[in-house]
VMD Tcl script that builds the backbone (N, CA, C; Angstrom):
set m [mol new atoms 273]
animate dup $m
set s [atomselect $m all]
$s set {name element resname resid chain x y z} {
  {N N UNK 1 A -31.408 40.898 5.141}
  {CA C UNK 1 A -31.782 39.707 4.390}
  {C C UNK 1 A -32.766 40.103 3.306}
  {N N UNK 2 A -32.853 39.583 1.964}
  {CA C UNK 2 A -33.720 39.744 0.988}
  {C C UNK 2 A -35.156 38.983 1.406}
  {N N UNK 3 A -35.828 40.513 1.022}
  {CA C UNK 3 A -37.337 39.928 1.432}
  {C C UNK 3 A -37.955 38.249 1.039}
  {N N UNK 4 A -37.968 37.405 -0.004}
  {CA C UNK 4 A -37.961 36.026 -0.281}
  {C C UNK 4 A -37.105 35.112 0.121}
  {N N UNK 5 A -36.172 35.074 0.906}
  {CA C UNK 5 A -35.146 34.469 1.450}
  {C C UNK 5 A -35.043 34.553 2.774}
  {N N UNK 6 A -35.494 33.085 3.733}
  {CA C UNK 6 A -35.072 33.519 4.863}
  {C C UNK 6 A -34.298 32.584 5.339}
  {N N UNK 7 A -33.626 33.235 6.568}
  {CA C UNK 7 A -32.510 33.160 7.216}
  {C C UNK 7 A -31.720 31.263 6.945}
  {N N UNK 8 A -32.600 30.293 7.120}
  {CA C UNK 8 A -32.040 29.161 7.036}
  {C C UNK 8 A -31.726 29.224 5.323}
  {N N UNK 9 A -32.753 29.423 4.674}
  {CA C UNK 9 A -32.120 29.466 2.713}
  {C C UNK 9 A -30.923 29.929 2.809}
  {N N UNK 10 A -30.971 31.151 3.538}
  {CA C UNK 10 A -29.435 32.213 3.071}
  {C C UNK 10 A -28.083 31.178 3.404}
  {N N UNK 11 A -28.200 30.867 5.042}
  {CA C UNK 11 A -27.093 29.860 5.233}
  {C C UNK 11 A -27.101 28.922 4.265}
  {N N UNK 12 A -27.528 28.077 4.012}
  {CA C UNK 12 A -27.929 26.930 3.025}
  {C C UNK 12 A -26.800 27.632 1.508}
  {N N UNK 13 A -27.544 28.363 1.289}
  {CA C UNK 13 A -27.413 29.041 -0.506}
  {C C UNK 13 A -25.702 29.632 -0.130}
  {N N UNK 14 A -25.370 30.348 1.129}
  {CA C UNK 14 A -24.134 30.855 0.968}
  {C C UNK 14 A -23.191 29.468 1.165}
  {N N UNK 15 A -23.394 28.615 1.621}
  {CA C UNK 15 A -22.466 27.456 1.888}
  {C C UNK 15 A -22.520 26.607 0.317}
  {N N UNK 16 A -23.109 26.535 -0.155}
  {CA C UNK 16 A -23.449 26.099 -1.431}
  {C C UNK 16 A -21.867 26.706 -2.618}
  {N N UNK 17 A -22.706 28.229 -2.371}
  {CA C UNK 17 A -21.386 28.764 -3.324}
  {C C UNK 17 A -20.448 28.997 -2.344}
  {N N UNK 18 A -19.856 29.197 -1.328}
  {CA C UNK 18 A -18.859 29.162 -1.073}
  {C C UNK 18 A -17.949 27.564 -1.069}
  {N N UNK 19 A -18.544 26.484 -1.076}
  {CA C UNK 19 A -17.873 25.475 -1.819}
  {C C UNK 19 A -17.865 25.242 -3.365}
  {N N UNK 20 A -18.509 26.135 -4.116}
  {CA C UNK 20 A -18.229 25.896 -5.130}
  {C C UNK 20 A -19.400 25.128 -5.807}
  {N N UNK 21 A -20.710 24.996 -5.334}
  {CA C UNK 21 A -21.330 24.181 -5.964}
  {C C UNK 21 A -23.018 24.367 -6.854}
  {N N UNK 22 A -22.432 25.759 -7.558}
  {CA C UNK 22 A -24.149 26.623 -7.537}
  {C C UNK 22 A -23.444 26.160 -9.357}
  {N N UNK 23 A -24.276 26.363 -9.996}
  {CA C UNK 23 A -23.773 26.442 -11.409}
  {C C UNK 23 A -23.364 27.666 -11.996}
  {N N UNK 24 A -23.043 28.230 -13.115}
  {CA C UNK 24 A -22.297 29.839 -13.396}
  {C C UNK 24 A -23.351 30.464 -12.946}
  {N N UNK 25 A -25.387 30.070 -13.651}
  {CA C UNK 25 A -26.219 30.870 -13.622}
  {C C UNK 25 A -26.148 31.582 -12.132}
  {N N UNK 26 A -26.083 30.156 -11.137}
  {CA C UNK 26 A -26.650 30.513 -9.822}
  {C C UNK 26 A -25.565 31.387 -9.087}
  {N N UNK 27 A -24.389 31.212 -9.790}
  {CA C UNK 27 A -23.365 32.089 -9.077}
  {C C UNK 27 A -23.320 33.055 -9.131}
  {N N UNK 28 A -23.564 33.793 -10.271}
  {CA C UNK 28 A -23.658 35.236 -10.674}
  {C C UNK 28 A -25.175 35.357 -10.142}
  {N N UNK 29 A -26.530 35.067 -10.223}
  {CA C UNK 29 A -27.483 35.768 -8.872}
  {C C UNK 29 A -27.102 35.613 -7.627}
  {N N UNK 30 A -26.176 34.537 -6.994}
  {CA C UNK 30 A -25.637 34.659 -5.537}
  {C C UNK 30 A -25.120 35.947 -5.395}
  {N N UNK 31 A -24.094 36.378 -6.375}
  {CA C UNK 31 A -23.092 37.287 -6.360}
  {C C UNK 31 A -23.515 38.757 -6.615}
  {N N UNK 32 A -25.078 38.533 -6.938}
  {CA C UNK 32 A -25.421 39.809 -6.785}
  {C C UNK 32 A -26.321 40.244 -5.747}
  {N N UNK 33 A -26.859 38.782 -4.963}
  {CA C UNK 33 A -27.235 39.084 -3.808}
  {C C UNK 33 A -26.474 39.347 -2.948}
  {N N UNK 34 A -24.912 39.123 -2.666}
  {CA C UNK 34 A -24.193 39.538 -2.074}
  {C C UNK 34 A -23.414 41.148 -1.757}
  {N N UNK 35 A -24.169 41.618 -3.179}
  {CA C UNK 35 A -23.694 42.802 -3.349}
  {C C UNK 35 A -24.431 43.767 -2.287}
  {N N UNK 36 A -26.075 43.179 -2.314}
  {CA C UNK 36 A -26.620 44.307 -1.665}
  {C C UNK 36 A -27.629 43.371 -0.440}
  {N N UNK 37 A -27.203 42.542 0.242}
  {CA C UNK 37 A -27.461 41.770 1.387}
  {C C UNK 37 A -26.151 41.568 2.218}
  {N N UNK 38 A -26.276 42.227 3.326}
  {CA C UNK 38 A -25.322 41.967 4.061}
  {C C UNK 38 A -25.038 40.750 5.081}
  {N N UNK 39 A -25.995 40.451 5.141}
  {CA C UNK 39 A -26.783 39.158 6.079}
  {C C UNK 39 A -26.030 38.113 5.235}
  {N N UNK 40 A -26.471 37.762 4.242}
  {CA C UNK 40 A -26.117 36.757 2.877}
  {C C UNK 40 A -24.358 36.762 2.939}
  {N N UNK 41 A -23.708 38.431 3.097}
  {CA C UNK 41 A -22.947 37.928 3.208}
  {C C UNK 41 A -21.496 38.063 4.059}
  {N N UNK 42 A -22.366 37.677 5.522}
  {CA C UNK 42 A -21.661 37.535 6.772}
  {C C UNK 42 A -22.281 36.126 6.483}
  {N N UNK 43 A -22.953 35.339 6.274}
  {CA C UNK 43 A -23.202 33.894 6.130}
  {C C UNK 43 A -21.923 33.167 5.398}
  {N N UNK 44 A -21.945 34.022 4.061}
  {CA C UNK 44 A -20.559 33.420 3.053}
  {C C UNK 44 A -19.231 33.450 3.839}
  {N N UNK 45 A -19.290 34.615 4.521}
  {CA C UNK 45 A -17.872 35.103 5.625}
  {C C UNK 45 A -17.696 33.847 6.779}
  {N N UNK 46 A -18.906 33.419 7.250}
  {CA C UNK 46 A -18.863 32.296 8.129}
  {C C UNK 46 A -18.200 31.047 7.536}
  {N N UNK 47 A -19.388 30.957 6.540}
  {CA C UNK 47 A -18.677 29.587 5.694}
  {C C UNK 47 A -17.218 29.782 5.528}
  {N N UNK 48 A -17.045 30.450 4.873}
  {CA C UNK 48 A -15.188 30.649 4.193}
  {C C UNK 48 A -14.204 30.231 5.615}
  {N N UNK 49 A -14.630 30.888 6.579}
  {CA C UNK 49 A -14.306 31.031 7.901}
  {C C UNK 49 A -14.303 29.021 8.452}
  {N N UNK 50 A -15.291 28.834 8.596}
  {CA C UNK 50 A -15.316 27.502 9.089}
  {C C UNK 50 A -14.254 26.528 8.173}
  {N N UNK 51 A -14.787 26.891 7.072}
  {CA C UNK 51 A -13.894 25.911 5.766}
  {C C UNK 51 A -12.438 25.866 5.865}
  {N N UNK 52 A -11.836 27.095 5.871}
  {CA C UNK 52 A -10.875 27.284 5.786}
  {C C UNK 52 A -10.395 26.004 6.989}
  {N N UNK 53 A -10.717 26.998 8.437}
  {CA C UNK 53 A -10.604 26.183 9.601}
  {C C UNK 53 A -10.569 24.420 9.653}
  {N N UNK 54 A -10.845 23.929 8.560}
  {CA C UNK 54 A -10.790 22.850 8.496}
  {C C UNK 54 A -9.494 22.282 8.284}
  {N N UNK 55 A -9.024 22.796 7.453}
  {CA C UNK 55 A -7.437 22.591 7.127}
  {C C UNK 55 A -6.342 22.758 8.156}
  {N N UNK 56 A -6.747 23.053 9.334}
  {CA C UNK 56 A -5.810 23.853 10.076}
  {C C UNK 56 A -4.714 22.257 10.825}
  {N N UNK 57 A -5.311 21.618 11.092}
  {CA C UNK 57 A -4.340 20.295 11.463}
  {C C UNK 57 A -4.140 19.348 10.952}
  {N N UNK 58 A -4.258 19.539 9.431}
  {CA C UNK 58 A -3.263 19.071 8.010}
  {C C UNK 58 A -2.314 19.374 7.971}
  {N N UNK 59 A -1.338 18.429 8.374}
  {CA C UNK 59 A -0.165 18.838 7.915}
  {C C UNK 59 A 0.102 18.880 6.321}
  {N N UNK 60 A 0.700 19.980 5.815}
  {CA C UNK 60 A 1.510 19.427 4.037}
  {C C UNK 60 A 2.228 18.233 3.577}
  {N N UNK 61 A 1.666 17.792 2.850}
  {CA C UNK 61 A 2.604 16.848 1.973}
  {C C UNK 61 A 3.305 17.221 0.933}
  {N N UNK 62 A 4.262 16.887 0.673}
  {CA C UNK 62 A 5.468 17.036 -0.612}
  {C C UNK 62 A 4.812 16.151 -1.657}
  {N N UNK 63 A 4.908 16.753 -2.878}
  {CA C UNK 63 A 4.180 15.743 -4.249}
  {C C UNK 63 A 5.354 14.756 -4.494}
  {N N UNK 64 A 4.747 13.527 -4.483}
  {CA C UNK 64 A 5.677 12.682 -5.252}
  {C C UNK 64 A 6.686 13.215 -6.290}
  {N N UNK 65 A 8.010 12.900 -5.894}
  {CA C UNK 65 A 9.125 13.007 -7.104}
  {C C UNK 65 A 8.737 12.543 -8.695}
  {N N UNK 66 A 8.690 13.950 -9.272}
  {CA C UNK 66 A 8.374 13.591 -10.804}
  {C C UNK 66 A 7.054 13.652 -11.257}
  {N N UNK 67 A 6.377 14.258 -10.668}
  {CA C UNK 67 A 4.739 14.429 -10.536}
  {C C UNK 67 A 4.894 15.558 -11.637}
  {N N UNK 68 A 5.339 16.528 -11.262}
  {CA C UNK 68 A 5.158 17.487 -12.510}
  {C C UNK 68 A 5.029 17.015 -13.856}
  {N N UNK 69 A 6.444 16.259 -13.728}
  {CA C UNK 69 A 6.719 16.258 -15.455}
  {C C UNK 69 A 6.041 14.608 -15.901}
  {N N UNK 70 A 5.081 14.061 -15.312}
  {CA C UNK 70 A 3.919 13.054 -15.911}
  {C C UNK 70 A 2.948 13.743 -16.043}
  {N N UNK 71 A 2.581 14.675 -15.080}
  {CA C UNK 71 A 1.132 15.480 -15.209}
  {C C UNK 71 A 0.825 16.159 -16.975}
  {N N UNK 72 A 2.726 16.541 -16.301}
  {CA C UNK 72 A 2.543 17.519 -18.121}
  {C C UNK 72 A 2.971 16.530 -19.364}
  {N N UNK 73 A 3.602 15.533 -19.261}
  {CA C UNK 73 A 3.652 14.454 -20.355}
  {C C UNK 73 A 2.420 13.790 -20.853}
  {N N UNK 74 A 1.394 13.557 -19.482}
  {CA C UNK 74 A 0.164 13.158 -19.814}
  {C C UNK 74 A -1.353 14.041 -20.735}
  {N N UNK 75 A -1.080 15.046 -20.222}
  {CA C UNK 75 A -1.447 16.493 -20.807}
  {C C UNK 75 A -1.163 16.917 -22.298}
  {N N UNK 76 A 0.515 17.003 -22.488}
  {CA C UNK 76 A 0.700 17.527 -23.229}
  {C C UNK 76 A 1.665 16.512 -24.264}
  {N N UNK 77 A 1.843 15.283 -23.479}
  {CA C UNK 77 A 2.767 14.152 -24.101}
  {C C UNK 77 A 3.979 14.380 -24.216}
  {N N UNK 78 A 4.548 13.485 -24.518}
  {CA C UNK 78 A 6.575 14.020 -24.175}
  {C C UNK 78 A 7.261 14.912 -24.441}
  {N N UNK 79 A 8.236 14.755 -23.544}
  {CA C UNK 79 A 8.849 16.551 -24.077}
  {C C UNK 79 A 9.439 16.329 -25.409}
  {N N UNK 80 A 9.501 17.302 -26.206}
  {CA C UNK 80 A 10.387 17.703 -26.846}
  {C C UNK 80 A 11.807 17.207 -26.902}
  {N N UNK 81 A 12.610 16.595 -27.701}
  {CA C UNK 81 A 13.818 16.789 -27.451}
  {C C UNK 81 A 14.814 17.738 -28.139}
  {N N UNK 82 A 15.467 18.676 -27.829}
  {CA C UNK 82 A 16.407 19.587 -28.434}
  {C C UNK 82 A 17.318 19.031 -28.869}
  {N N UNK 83 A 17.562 19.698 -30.290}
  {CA C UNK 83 A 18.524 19.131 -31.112}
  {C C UNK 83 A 19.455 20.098 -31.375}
  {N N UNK 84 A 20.839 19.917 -31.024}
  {CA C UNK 84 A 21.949 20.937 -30.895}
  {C C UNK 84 A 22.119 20.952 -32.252}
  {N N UNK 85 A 22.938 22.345 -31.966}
  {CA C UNK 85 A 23.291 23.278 -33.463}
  {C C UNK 85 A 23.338 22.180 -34.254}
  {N N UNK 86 A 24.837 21.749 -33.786}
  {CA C UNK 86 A 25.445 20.724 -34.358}
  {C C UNK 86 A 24.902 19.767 -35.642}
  {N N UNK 87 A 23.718 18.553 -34.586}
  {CA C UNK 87 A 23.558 17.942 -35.063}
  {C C UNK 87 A 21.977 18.190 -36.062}
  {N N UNK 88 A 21.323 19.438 -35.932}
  {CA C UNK 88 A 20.962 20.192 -36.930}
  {C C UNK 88 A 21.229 20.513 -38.411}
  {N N UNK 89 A 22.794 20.481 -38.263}
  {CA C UNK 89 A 23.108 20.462 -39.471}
  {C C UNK 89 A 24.042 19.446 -39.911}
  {N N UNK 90 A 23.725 18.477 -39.411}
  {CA C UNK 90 A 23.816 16.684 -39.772}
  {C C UNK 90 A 25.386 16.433 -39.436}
  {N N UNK 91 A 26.180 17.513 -38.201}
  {CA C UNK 91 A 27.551 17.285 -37.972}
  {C C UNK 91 A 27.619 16.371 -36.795}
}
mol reanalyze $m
mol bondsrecalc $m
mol representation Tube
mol addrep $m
């Protein structure tokens, strides 16, 4: 464990970023306390570990029919329509 950090911070701080919730600054000093604290990060290993475990008696759902192509209409607005050779050249 890093000498200024003890044991309840570390849990605390690794559950933090392992959901995702430190800002870029705090992520990149997490990520370098992780480099050279091993403690810090068998804590993150726990978290990931529990988290994951959460999902385990979710079943999957199938996305609603047609979900894709609103996501990307809404995004990117309607498709395109292709215009054959043909009528390209006004036949």
């Amino acid at each position: 464990m890093t000498d200024d950090i003890n044991t309840e911070d570390e849990m605390v701080l690794a559950a933090e970023y392992a959901l995702g919730l430190s800002s870029p600054a705090e992520e990149s000093a997490i990520e370098d306390l992780l480099a050279v604290d091993p403690e810090l990060w068998d804590h993150y290993a726990e978290w990931i570990e529990s988290f994951a475990n959460l999902t385990d008696d979710v079943a999957p759902v199938a996305p609603p029919a047609g979900l894709k192509e609103r996501v990307n209409e809404a995004l990117f607005g309607p498709p395109e329509t292709k215009q054959s050779l043909f009528s390209r050249f006004g036949l």
